[in-house]
NUMIDO-477314 format. One record per atom (N, C-alpha, C, O): z, y, x. Coordinates in steps of 0.1 Angstrom, whole numbers, padded with zeros to 4 digits, always signed. Layout:
! NUMIDO-477314
ZYX/...
***
This chain:
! NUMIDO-477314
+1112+0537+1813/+1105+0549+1814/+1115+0560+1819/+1127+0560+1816/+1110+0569+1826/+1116+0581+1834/+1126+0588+1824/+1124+0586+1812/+1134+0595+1827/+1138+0612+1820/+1135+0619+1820/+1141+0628+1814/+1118+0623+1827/+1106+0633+1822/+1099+0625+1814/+1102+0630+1803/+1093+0618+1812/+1093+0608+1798/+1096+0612+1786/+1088+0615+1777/+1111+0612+1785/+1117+0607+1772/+1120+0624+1769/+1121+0628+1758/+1122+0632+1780/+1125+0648+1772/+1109+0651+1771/+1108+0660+1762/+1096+0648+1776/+1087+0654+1769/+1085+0646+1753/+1080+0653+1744/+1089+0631+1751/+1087+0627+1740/+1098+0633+1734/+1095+0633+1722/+1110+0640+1735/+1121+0640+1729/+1110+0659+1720/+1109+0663+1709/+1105+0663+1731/+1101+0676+1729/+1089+0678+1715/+1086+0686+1706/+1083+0663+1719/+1066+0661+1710/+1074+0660+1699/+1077+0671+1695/+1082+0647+1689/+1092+0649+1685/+1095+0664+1675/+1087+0667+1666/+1103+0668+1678/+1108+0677+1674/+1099+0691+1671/+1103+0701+1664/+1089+0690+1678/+1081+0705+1673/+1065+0697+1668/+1056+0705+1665/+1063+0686+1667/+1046+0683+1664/+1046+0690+1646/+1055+0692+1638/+1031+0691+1647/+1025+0698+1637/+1015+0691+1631/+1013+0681+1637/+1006+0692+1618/+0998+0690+1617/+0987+0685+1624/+0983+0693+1633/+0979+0673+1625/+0969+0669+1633/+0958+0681+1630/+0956+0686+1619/+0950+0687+1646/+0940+0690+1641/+0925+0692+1639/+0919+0684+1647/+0919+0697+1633/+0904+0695+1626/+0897+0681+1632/+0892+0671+1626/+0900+0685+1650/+0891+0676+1658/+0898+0659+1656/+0892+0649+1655/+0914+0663+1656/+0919+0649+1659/+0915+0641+1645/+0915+0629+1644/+0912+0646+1637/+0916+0644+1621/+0898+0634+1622/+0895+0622+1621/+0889+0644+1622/+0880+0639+1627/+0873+0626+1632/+0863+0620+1629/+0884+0623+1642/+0885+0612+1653/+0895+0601+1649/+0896+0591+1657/+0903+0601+1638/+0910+0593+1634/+0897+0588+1624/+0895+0576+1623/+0888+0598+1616/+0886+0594+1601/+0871+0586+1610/+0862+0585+1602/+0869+0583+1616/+0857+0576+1626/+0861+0565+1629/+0853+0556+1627/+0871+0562+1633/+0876+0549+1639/+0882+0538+1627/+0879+0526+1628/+0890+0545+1615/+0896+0538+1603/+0892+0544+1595/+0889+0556+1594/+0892+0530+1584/+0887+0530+1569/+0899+0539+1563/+0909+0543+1567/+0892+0540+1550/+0900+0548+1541/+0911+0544+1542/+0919+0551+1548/+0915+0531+1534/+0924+0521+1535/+0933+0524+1548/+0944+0527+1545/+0929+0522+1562/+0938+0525+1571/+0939+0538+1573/+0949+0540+1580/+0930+0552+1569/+0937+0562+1573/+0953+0564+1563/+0963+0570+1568/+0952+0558+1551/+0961+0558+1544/+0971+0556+1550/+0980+0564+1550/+0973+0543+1556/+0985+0539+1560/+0989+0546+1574/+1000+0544+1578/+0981+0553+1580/+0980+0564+1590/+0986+0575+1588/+0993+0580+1597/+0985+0578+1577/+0989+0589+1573/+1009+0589+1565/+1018+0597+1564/+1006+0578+1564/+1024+0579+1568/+1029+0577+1576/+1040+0572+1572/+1027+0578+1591/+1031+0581+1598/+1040+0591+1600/+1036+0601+1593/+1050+0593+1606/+1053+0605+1611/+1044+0614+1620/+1041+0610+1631/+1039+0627+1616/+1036+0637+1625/+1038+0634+1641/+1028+0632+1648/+1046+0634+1645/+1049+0627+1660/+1040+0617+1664/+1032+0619+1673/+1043+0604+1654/+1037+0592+1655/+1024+0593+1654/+1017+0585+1661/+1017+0603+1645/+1001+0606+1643/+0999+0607+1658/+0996+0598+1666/+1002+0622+1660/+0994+0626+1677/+1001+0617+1687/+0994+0620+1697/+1009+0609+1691/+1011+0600+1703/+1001+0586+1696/+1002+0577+1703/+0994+0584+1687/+0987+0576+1688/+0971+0581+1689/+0961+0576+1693/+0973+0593+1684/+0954+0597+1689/+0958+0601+1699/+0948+0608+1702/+0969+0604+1710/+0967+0603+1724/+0965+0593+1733/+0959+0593+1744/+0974+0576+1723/+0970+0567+1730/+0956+0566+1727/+0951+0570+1738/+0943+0564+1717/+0931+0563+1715/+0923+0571+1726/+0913+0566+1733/+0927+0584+1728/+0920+0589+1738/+0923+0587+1751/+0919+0595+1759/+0929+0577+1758/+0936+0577+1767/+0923+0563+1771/+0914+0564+1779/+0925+0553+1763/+0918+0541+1758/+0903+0547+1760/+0897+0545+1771/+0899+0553+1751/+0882+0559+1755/+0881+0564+1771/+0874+0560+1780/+0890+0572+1773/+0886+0582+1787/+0888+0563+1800/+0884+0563+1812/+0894+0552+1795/+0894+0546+1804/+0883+0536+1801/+0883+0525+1806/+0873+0542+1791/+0862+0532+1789/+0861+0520+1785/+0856+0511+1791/+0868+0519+1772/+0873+0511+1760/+0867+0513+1747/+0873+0522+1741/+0857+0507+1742/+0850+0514+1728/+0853+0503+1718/+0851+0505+1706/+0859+0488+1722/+0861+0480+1711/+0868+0490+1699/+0875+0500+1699/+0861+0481+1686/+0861+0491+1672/+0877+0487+1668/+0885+0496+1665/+0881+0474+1668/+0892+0468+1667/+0903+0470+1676/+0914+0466+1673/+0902+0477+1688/+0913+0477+1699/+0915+0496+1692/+0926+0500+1689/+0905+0503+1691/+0909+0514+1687/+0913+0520+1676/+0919+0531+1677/+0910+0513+1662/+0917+0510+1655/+0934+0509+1655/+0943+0515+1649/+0937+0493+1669/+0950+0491+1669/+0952+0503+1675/+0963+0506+1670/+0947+0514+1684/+0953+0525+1691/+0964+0534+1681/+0975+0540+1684/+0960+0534+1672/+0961+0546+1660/+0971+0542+1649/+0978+0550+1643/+0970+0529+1647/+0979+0522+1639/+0991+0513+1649/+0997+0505+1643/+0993+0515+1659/+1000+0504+1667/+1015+0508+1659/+1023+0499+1658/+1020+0520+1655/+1034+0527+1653/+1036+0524+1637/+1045+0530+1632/+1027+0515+1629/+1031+0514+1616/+1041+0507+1611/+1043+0508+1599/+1049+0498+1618/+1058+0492+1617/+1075+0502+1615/+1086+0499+1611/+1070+0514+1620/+1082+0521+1619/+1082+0534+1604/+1090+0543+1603/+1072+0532+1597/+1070+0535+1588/+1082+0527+1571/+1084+0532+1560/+1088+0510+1581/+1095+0507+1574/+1105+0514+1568/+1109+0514+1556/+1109+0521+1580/+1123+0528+1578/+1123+0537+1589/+1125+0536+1601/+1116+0553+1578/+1111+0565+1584/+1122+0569+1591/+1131+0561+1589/+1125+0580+1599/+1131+0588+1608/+1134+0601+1611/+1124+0607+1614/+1143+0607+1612/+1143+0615+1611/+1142+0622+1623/+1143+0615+1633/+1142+0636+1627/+1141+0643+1639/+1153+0643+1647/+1154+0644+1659/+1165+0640+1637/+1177+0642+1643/+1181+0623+1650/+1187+0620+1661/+1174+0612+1639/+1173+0603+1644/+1165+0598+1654/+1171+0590+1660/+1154+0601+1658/+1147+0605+1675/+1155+0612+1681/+1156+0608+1693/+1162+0624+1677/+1170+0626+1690/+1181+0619+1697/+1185+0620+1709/+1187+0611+1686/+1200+0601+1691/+1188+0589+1697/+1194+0582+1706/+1176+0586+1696/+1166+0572+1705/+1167+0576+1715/+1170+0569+1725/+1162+0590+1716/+1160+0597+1732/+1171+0596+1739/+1173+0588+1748/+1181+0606+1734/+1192+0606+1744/+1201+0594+1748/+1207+0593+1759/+1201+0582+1736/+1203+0574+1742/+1198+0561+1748/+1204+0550+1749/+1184+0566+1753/+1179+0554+1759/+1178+0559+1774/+1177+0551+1784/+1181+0576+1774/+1184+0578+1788/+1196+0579+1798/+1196+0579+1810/+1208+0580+1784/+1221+0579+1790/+1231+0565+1795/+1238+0563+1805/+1227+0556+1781/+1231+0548+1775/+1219+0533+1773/+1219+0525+1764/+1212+0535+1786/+1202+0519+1779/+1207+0509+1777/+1204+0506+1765/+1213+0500+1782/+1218+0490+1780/+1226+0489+1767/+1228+0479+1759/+1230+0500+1766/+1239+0499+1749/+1230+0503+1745/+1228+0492+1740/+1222+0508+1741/+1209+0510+1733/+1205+0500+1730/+1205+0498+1718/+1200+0490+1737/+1194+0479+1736/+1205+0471+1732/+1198+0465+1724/+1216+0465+1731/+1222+0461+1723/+1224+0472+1712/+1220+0466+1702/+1226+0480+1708/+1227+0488+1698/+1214+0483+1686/+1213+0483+1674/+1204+0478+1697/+1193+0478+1687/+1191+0459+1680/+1184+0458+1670/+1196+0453+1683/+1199+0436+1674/+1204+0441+1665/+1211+0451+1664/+1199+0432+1654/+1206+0431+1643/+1203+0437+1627/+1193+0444+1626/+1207+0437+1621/+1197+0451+1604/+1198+0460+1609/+1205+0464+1618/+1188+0468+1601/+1187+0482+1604/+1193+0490+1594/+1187+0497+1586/+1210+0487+1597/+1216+0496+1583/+1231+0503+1595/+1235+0501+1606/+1234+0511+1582/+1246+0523+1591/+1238+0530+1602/+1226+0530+1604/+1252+0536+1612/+1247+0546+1623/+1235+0538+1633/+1227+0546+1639/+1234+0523+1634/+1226+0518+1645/+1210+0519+1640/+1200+0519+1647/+1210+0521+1628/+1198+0521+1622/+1186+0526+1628/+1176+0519+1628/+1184+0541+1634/+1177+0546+1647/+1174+0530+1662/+1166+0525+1669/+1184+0529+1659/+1183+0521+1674/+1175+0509+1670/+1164+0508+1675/+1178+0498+1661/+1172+0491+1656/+1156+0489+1657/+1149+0479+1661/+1153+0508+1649/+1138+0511+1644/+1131+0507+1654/+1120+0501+1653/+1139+0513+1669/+1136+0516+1679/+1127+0501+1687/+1116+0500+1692/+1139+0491+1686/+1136+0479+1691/+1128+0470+1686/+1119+0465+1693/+1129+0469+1674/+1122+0462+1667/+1107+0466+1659/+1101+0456+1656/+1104+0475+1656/+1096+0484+1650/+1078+0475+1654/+1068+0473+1647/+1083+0472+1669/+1067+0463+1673/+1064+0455+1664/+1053+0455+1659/+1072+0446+1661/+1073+0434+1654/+1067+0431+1644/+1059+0421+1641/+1073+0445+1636/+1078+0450+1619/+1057+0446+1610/+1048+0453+1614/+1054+0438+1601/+1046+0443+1598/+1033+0432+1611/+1022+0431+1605/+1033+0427+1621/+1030+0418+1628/+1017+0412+1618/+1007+0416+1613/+1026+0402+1620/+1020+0386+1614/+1017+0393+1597/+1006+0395+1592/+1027+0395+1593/+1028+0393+1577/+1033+0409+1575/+1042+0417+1579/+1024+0409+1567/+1021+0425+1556/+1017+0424+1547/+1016+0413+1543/+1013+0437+1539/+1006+0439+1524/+0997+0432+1525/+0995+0423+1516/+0985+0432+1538/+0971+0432+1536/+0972+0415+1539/+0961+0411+1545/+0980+0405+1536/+0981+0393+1542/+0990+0386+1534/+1002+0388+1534/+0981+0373+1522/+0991+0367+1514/+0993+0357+1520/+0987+0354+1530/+1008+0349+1513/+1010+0336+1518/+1002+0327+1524/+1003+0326+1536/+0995+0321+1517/+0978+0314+1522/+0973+0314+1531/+0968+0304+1535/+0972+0326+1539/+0965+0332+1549/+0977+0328+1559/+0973+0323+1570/+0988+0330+1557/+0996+0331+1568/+0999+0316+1566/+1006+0313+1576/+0998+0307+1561/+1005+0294+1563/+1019+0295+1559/+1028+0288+1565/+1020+0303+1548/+1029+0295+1537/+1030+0296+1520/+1038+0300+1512/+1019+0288+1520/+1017+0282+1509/+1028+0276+1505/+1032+0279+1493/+1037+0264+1515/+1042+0260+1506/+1057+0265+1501/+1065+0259+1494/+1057+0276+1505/+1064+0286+1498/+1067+0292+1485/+1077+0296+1480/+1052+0292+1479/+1049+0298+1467/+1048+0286+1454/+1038+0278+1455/+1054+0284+1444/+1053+0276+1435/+1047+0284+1425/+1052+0292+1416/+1028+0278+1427/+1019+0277+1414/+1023+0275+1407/+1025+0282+1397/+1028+0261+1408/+1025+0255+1393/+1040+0261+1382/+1042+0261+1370/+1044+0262+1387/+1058+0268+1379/+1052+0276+1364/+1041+0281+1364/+1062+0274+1352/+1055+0285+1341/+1061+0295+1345/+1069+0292+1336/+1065+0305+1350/+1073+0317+1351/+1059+0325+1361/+1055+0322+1372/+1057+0335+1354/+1046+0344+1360/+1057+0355+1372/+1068+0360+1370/+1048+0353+1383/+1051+0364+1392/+1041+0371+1396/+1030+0367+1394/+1048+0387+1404/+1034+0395+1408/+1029+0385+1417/+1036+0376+1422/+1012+0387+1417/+1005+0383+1425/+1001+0364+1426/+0995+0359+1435/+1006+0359+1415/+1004+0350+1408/+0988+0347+1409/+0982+0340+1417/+0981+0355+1400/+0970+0355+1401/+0958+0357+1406/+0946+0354+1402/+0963+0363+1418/+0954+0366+1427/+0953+0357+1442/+0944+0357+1451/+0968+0347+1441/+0968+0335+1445/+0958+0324+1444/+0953+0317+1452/+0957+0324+1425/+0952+0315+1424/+0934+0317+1426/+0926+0310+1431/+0933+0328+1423/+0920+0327+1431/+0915+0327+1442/+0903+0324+1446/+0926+0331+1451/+0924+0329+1467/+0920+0314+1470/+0912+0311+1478/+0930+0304+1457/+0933+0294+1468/+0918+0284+1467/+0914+0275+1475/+0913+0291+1452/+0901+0284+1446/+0891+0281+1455/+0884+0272+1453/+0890+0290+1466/+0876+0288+1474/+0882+0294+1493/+0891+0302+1496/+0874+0289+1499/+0880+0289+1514/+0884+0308+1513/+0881+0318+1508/+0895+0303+1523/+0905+0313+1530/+0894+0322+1541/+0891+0318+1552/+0891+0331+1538/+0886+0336+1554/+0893+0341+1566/+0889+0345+1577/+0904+0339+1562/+0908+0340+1575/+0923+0334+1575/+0927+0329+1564/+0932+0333+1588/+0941+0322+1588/+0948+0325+1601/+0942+0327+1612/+0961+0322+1597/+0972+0327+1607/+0973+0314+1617/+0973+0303+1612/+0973+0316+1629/+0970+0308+1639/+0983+0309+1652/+0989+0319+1655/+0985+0296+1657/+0997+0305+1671/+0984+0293+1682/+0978+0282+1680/+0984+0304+1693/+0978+0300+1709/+0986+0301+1721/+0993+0311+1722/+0984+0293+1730/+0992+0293+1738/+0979+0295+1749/+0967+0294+1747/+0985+0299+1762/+0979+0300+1773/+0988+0299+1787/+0999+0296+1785/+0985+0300+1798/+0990+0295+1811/+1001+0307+1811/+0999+0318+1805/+1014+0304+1819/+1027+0306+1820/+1023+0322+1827/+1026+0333+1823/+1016+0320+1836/+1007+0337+1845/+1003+0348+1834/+1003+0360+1835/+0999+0339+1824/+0990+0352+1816/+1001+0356+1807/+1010+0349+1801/+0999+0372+1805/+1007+0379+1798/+1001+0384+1785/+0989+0386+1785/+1006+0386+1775/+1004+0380+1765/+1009+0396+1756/+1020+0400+1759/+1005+0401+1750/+1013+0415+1745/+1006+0418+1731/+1012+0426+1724/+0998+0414+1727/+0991+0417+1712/+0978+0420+1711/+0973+0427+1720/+0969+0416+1699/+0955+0427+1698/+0946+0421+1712/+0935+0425+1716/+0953+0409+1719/+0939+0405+1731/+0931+0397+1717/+0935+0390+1708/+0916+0402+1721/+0906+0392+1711/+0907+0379+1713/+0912+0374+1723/+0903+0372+1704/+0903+0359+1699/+0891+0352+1703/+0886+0362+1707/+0884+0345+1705/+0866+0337+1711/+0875+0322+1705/+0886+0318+1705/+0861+0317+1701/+0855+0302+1694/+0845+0302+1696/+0836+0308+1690/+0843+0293+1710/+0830+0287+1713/+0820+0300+1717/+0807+0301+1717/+0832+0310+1723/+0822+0327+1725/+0822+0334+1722/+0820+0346+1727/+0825+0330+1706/+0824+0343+1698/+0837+0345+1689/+0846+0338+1685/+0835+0366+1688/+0847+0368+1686/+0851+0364+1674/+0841+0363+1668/+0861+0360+1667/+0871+0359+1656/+0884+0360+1650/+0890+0356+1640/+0886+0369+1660/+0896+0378+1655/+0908+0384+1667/+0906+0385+1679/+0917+0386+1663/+0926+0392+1677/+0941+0386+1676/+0945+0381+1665/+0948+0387+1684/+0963+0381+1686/+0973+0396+1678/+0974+0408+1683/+0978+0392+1666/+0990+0401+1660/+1002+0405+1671/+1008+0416+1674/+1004+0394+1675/+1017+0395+1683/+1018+0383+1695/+1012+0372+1695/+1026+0388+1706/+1023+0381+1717/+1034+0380+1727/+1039+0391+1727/+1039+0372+1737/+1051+0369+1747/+1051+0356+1753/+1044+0346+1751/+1063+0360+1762/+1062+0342+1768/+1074+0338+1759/+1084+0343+1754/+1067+0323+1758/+1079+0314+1753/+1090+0307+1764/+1087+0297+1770/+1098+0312+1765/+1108+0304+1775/+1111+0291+1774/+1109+0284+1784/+1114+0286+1762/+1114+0272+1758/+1101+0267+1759/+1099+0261+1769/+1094+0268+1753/+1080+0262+1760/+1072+0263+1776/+1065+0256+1783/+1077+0273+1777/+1071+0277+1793/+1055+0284+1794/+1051+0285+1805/+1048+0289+1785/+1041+0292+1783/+1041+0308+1774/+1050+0312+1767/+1027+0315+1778/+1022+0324+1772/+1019+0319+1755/+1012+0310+1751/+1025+0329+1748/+1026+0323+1732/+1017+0339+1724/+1018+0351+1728/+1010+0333+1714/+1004+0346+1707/+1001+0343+1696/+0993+0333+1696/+1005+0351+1681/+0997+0348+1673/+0990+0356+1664/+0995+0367+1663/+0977+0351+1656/+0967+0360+1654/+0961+0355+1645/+0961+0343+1644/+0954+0364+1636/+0946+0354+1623/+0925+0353+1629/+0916+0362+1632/+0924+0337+1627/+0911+0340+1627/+0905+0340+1617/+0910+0333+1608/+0894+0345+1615/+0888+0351+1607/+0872+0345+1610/+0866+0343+1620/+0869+0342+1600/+0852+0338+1596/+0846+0338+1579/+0851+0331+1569/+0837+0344+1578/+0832+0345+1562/+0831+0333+1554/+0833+0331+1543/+0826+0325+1563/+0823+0312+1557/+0834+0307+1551/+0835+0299+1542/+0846+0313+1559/+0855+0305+1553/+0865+0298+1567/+0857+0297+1576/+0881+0291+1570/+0885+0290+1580/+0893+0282+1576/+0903+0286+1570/+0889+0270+1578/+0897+0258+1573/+0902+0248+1585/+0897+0252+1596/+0909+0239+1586/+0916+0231+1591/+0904+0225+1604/+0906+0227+1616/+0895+0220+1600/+0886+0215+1604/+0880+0221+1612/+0875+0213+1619/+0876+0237+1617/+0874+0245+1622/+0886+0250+1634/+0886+0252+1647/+0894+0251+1626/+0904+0253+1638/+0906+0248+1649/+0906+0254+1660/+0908+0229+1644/+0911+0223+1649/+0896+0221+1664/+0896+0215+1675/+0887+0227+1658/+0875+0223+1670/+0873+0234+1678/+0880+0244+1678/+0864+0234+1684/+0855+0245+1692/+0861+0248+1706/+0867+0238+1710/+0860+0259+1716/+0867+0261+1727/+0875+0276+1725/+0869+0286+1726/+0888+0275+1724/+0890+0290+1725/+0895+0294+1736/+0900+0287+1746/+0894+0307+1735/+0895+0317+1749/+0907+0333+1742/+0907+0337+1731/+0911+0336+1749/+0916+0350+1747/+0913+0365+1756/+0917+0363+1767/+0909+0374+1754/+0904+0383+1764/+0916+0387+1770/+0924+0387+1760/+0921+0390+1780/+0935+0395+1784/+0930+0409+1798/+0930+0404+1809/+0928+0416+1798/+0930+0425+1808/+0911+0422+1810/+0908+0418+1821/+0902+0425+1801/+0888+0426+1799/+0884+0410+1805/+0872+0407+1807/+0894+0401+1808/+0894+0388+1812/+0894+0372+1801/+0904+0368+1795/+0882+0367+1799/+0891+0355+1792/+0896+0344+1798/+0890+0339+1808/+0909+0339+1793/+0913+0330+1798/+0912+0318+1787/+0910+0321+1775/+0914+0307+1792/+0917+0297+1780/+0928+0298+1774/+0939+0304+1777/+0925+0290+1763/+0937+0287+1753/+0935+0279+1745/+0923+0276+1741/+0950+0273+1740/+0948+0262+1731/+0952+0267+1718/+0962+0275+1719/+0948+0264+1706/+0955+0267+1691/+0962+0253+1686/+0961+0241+1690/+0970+0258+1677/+0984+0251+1674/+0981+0257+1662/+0976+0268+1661/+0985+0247+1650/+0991+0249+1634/+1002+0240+1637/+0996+0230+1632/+1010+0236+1641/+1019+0234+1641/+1035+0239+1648/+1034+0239+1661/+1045+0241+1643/+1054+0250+1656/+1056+0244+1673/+1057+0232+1676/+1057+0250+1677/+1058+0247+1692/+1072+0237+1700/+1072+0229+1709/+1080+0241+1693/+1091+0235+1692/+1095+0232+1686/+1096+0240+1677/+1105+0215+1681/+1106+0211+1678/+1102+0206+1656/+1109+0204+1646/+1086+0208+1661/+1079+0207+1650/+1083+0198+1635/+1079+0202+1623/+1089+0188+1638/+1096+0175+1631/+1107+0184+1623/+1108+0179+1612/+1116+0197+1626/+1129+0200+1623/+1139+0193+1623/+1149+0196+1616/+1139+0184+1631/+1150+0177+1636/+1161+0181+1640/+1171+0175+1638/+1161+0192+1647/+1171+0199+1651/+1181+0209+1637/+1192+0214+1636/+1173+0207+1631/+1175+0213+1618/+1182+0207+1606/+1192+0211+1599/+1174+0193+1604/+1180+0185+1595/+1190+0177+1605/+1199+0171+1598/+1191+0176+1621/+1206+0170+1621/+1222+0169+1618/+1229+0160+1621/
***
């Protein structure tokens, strides 16, 4: 991105204000209570560059309920580890003086002085696959959690009723052709129909392929047997292409490389 770019972001930044009447409006239309919540801690900044992306999205004739939604919430990942004005100004300045060390600046925890740069890099990621709104179960790790143990933990219970009756929805990885680019939030199709959208998305170098993963979702319930059938597709650029689903890792699935 340019250096008229990064000083008008360095500018939004440092002087944004209150969202108003209209934008406020047009957030409370698109998300649930529940997500204006987590909206709302956003940073000020982060509020209005996301109902700029939303409006950006409509004026190019985009009304999916779920892509506009992601419009508004795409920056919650940086909610981990809020920011300060003075910490946006060390992102800015150094992503225009200094990229390359920025970007190494940004590997690694997000603790001491690099902490900004970090937020910076990683922040897409943050919150992905696995969050509040997404227990073990769902994500495919169950076997993580020891039920049967006597020692009560939070959320113990709310496990066990999950696990009592089908899962509705379920963390999935798809792959697609090496061409297709892959970036997050492309919808999900089984046999046509939608079921949900890709969390997170890239090429795999070691596999050689377009990699994405995403929870699908069905009321009935989303079990092994379902997964494993149907035809999926991914929308990519208002386009579907094929794809295949995987519950198992892509690489070296056995852990052999692991246990050698």
């Amino acid at each position: 991105m340019g250096l008229r770019y990064r000083l008008r972001q360095l500018k939004n930044n440092l002087t944004a204000g209150p969202l108003s009447a209209a934008a406020e409006r047009e957030v409370a239309a698109v998300l649930s209570p529940a997500e204006q919540a987590l909206f709302a801690r956003l940073s000020l900044a982060d509020q209005w560059h996301s109902v700029r992306v939303l409006g950006d999205l409509r004026g190019a004739g985009y009304n999916d309920p779920d892509l506009l939604a992601a419009a508004l919430l795409h920056d919650v990942g940086k909610t981990r580890y809020p920011l300060t004005a003075w910490d946006r100004t060390v992102i800015v300045v150094g992503a225009v003086l200094l990229p390359q060390r920025t970007a190494q600046w940004g590997a690694g925890p997000a603790e001491g002085w690099r902490r900004p740069f970090v937020v910076r890099a990683q922040h897409p990621a943050w919150g992905a696959e696995i969050g509040p709104d997404y227990s073990p179960l769902e994500a495919g790790l169950g076997f993580a959690v020891k039920l049967a143990t006597p020692h009560d933990f939070q959320g113990r219970a709310a496990l066990q009723a999950q696990k009592a009756k089908p899962l509705a929805r379920r963390l999935a990885c798809f792959t697609a052709a090496p061409d297709v680019f892959l970036h997050g939030r492309e919808t999900i199709y089984r046999d046509g129909v939608r079921v949900g959208w890709l969390a997170s998305g890239g090429y795999g170098h070691t596999v050689g392929c377009a990699i994405g993963y995403g929870y699908v979702r069905r009321a009935e319930g989303v079990d092994t047997a379902f997964l494993q059938s149907g035809t999926w597709e991914l929308e990519v650029a208002r386009a579907r292409v094929p794809a295949a689903l995987h519950l198992k890792p892509l690489y070296d699935p056995a852990g052999a490389r692991i246990k050698a």
